[in-house]
KOLDO-932048 format. One line per 8 residues: number of its first residue (from 0); for each residue x, y, z of N, C-alpha, C. Coordinates in steps of 0.2 Angstrom, whole numbers. Last residue first. Layout:
// KOLDO-932048
NUM) X/Y/Z/X/Y/Z/X/Y/Z | ...
END
This chain:
// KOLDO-932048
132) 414/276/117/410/266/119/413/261/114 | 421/283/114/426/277/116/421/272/119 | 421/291/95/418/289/104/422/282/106 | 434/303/92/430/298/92/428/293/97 | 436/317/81/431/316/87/431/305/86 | 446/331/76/445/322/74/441/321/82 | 442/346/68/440/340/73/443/334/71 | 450/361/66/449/353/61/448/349/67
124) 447/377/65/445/371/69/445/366/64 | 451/395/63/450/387/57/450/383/63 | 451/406/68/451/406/61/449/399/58 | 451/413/82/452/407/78/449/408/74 | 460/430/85/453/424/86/457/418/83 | 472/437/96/471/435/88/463/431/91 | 481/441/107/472/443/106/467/440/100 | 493/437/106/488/434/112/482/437/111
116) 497/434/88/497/438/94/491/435/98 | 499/428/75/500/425/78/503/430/89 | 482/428/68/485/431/71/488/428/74 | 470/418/68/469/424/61/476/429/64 | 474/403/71/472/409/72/472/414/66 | 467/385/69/473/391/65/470/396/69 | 469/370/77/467/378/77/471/381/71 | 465/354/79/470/358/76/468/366/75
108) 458/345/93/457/351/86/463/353/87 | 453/328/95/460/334/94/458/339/90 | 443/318/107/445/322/102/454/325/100 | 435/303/113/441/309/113/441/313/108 | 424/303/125/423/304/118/429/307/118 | 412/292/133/416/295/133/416/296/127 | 397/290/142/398/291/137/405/294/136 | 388/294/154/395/290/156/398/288/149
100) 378/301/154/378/297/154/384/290/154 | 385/316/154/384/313/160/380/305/160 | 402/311/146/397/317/148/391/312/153 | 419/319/146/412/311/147/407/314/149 | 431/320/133/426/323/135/421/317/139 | 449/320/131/442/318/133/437/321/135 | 460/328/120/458/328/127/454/323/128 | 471/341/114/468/335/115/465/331/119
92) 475/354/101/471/353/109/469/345/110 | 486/366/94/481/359/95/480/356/102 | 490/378/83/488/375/91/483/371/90 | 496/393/76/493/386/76/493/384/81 | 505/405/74/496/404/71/493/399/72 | 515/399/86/513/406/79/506/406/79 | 512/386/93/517/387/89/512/395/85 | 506/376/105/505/382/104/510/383/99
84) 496/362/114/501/364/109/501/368/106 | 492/355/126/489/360/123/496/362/118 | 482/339/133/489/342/129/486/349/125 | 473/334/140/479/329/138/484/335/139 | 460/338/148/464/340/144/472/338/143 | 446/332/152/450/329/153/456/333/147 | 430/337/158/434/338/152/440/338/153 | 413/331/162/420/331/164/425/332/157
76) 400/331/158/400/333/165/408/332/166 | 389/337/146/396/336/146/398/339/153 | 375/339/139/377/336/147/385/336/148 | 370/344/129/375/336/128/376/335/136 | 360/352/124/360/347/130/364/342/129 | 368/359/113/365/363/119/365/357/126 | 368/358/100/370/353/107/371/357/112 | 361/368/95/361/360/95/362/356/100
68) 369/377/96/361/377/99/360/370/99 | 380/375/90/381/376/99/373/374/101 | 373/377/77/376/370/80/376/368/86 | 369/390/78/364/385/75/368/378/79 | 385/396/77/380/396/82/373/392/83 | 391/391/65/394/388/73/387/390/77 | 383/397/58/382/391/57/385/389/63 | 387/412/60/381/409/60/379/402/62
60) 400/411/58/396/412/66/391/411/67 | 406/402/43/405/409/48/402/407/54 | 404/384/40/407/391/40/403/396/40 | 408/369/44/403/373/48/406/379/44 | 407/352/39/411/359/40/405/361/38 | 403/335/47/403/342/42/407/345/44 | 412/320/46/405/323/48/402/330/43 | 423/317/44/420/311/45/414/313/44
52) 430/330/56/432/326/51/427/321/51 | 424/346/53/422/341/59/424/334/52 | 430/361/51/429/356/47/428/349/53 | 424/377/51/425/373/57/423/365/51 | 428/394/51/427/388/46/429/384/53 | 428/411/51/424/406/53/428/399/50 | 423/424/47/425/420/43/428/411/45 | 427/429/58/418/431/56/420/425/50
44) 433/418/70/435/427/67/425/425/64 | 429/418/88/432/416/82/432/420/78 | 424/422/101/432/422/102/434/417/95 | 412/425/101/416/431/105/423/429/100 | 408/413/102/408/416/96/411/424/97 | 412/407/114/414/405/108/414/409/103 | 405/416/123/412/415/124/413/412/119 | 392/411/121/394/420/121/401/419/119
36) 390/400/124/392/403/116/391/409/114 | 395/388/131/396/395/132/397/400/125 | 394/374/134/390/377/127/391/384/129 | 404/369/142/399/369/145/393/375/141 | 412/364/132/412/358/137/404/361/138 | 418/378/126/412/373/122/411/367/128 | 423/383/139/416/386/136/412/383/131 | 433/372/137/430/373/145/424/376/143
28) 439/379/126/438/369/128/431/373/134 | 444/392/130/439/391/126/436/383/126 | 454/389/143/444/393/143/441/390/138 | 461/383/136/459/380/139/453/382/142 | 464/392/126/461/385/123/460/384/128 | 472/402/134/464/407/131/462/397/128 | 482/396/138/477/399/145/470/400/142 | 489/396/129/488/390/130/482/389/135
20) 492/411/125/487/406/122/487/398/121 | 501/415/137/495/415/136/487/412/133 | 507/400/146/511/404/139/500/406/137 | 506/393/158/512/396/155/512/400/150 | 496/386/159/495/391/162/502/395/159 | 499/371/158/495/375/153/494/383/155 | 505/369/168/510/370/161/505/373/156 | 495/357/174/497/364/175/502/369/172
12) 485/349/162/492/349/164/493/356/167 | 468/347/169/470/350/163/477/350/166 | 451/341/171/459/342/172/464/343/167 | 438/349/176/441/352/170/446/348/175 | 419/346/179/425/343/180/432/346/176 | 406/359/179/410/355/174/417/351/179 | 399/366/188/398/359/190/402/356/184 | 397/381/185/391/375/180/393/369/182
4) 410/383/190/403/387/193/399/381/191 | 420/371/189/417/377/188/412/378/190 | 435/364/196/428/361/195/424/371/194 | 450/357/192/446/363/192/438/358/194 | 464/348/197/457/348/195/454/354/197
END
């Protein structure tokens, strides 16, 4: 169990720390957890696409960042990370989110990167989100 600066809850499998960008999703998780949208939009390409299944698709930096503003006050007091799964260009993340009215929420994003190297950005987000009230 991690706890951060900002009082966020992070459990996350220690095998995550193994392979670069298993280390860079679990920052980035952790930075949307607590809306760090220096760090999020630092770290997608400019070309962007974020398909929220059921909901919208977000495309370029612009609209990611309008959004993050958005949810600026979710409160997300604890970020439960299942699984981090890295192959090339792709990687998927799965986990739970509870935020501070005791609201649980799990999700899974599938990543693309714009690179199959440790500095590459994200290129593509497909959400599935579903609340567990």
């Amino acid at each position: 169990m991690l706890k951060t600066s900002g009082g966020l809850i992070v459990l996350c499998p220690e095998e995550c720390g193994n392979s670069p960008k298993k280390e860079f999703l679990k920052k980035f998780n952790i930075a949307f957890a607590e809306n760090d949208r220096a760090f999020i939009l630092e770290n997608i390409a400019d070309d962007f696409h974020w398909n929220k299944i059921g909901d919208r698709q977000l495309k370029g930096k612009e609209a990611v960042e309008k959004t993050l503003y958005q949810m600026a006050d979710a409160n997300i007091t604890e970020l439960h990370i299942f699984n981090i799964i890295t192959h090339g260009r792709s990687a998927s993340v799965n986990g739970e989110l509870v935020f501070e009215n005791k609201k649980r929420v799990a999700f899974c994003d599938v990543c693309m990167f714009n690179g199959a190297g440790k500095n590459s950005k994200i290129r593509e987000i497909t959400s599935y989100v579903i609340n567990m009230d």
